[in-house]
C-alpha positions, 0 to 999 in steps of 0.5 A, a space after each residue: 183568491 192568493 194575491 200576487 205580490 205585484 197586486 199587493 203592492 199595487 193595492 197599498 200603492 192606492 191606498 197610500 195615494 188616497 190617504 195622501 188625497 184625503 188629507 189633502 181634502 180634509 184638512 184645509 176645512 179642518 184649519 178653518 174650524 180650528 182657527 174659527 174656535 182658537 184665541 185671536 192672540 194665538 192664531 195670529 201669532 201661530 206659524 205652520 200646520 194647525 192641528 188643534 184650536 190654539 185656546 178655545 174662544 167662541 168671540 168671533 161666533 158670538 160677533 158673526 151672530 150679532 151681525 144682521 148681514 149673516 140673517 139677511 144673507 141666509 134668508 135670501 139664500 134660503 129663498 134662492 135655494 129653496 125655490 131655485 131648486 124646486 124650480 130647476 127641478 120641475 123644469 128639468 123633469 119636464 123638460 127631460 120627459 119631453 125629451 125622452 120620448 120617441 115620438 117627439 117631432 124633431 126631438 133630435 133637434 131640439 137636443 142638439 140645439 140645447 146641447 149647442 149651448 153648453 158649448 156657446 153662448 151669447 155672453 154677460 153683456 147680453 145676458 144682463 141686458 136680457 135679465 135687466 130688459 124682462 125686469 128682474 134686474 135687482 131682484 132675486 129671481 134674477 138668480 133663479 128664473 135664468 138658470 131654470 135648467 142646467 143642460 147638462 143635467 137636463 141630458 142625466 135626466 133624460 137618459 134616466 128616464 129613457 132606462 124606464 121600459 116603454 111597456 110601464 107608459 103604455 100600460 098606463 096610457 091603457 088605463 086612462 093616464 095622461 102624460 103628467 101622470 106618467 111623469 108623476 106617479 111612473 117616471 119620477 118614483 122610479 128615478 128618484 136617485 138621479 132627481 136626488 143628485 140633480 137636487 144635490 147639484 142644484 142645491 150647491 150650485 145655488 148655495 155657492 152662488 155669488 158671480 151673478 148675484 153681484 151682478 143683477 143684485 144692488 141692494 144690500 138687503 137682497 144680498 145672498 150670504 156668499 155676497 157677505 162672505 165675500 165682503 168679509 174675506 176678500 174686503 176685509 169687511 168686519 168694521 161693522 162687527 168689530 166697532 166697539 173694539 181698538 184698532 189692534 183688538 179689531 185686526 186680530 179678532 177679524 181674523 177669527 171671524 173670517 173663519 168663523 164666516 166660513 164655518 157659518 156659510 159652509 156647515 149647512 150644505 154641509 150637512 145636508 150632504 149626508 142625506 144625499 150621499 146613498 143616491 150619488 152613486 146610482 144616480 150618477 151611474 144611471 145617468 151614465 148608462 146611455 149617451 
């Protein structure tokens, strides 16, 4: 089909704009790699954009490494994660399949009273006085049980799986299937996009967390790793990795580590992203079908 000039010049409008964005998205995480590799002399020196590593030095890995904070911070964020989204995962399904069945007594009210809560709440102080009051105040469960169930994907997920045809239940409620059944072997292989997006959603929310461990957490042994990033960017905190070093040489290598701590922390999720990246689409349009 013959395009228009209008519509060409729209088209490379769009095209430039997400260009511009890309780059926009793209190079601050860019900066932080380079700087994390570059000669700690050269990166404090240096004015402007960066585009390469200035030298090539891997000090600042090598200190981040040899630093017992980062391997506590990532076994506890691992715990967190790990058992934290295969937790909001169950609940939320639960939750959702209970929700998205028709004959449900009162199930319009009971959406509207958890759709009520997105929108209030209770606020911090009664929230730590819960958490402290049901005992889990210092441990890590008080970043996972609390947050069991995010509202709003429990709504994605429960409009998913009202997409499933009623005539799959009630054949399999013919054949002797009982509810956790249909949920297991029905509902869930068949929403598997929308499951995977909510995974990936949990998954960053509890990696990134740090608001209410600083909270609920006081030992330093039960640290997540952001709570260690934030020590080292916003307090400045790399004495413990920079000891043996003067007072010059401490300064200008704990800028490196700095980046170094935000390559160290991001790259998993990262990582992990690229796996999900072929449901988030479906997924999240599945969810959009219905309101």
């Amino acid at each position: 089909m013959k395009t228009t000039r209008y519509e060409r010049i729209s088209l490379n409008l769009i095209y430039f704009v997400l260009f511009l964005l890309i780059i926009a998205t793209v190079y601050p995480l860019l900066h932080v790699v380079f700087a994390s590799f570059s000669n700690p002399n050269e990166i404090i020196a240096h004015k402007g954009l960066l585009w390469k590593p200035l030298g090539f030095n891997l000090e600042a890995y090598r200190l981040v490494f040899s630093n017992p904070g980062i391997y506590t911070g990532y076994r506890n964020t691992l715990f967190i994660v790990v058992v934290g989204v295969a937790l909001n995962l169950l609940m939320t399904a639960l939750g959702a399949y209970v929700l998205s069945r028709k004959n449900v007594m009162w199930n319009k009210l009971f959406m509207m009273l958890i759709t009520f809560t997105m929108f209030f709440s209770g606020g911090l102080v009664p929230f730590y006085l819960v958490v402290k009051g049901v005992g889990l105040y210092n441990t890590l469960w008080s970043t996972i049980i609390p947050f069991a169930v995010n509202t709003f994907n429990l709504i994605v997920m429960r409009t998913s799986f009202q997409a499933v045809p009623d005539s799959l239940e009630e054949s399999a409620k013919i054949d002797g299937a009982n509810h956790f059944t249909i949920l297991f072997k029905i509902i869930i292989p068949l929403s598997l996009p929308v499951i995977a997006v909510m995974g990936l959603y949990y998954a960053v929310e509890k990696w990134n967390g740090w608001f209410y461990a600083s909270i609920f957490i006081q030992d330093h042994n039960l640290y997540p790793l952001q709570i260690f990033l934030r020590e080292i960017l916003i307090l400045s905190s790399t004495d413990n990795m920079t000891s043996g070093s003067a007072v010059g040489e401490q300064f200008q290598i704990g800028a490196t580590i700095k980046y170094a701590t935000i390559v160290v922390a991001t790259l998993p999720i990262l990582c992990v992203y690229p796996f999900i990246q072929r449901f988030f689409v479906k997924g999240v349009m599945i969810g959009a079908l219905k309101g």
